[in-house]
N, C-alpha and C positions, 0 to 999 in steps of 0.2 A: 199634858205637858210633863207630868212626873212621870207619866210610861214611856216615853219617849226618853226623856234623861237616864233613867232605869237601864231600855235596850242599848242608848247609846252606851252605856257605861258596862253593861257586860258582852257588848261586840267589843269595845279595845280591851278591855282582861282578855276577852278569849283570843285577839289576836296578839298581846304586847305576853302575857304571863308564857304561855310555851317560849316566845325570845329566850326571855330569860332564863327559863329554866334549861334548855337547849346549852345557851350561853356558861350558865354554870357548870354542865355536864361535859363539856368540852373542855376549861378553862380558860374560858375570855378573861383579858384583861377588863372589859368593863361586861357588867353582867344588871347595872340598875336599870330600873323602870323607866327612866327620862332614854337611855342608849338605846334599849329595845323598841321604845315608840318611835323613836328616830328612825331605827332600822323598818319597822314595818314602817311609815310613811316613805322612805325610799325607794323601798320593794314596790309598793303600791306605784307611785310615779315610776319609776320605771315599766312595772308591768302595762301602765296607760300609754305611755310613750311607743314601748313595742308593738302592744295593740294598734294604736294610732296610725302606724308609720307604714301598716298594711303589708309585712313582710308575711309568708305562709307557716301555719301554724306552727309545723315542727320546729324554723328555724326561728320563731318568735320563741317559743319553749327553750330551744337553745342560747339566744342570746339574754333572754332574761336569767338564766339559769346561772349564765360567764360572769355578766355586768351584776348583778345582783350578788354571788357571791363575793367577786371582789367590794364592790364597796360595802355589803355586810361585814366581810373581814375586817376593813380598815374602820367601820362604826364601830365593832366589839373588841378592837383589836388581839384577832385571832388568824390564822392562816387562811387560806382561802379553802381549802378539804375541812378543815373544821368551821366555815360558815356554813358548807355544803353541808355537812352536817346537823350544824343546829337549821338550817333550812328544812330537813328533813326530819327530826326531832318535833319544830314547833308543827309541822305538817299534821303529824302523826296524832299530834297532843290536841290542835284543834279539830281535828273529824273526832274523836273521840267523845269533845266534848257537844261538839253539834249533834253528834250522834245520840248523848246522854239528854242534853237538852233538849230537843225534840220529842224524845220519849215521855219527857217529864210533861212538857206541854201538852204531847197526845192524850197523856195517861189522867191527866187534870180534867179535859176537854170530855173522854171517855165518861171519867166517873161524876161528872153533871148530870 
């Protein structure tokens, strides 16, 4: 049970901390932890919703991409080019980290 609380608690760091830090590098008006988990849980329903609604990939991509930015803008209140942004920022900040973190885990697993 504590591994599971463990993973669940460092899946939302890895996906609410780029928000935020995105959020600040932009200049959001709101840039806290409670705004950014808001925003990924909207992104996320939204992205199920477009999944769901069985449009083809590209314009699923494109419309998550529209509706997503607008309502991140109005969660962080920040323009919608600078959601697009921090959308692209926490992208960038989460493969990084999956990327490090994976390694970490191989590299444990390795030197057993």
């Amino acid at each position: 049970m504590l591994t599971f609380l463990l993973v669940l608690l460092i899946a939302a760091l890895i996906a609410v901390v780029p928000v935020m830090i995105g959020a600040r590098m932009v200049g959001a008006a709101k840039t806290n932890f409670g705004a950014a988990l808001f925003g990924v849980i909207v992104l996320g329903v939204v992205s199920a919703v477009v999944r769901w609604s069985g449009v083809n990939e590209f314009l699923g991509w494109v419309i998550s991409a529209v509706v997503g930015g607008l309502l991140l803008a109005q969660i962080l209140g920040t323009t919608f080019w600078r959601a697009i942004v921090v959308s692209i920022i926490a992208t960038v900040i989460q493969v990084i980290a999956v990327v490090v973190l994976a390694g970490t885990m191989l590299a444990s697993v390795v030197a057993r």
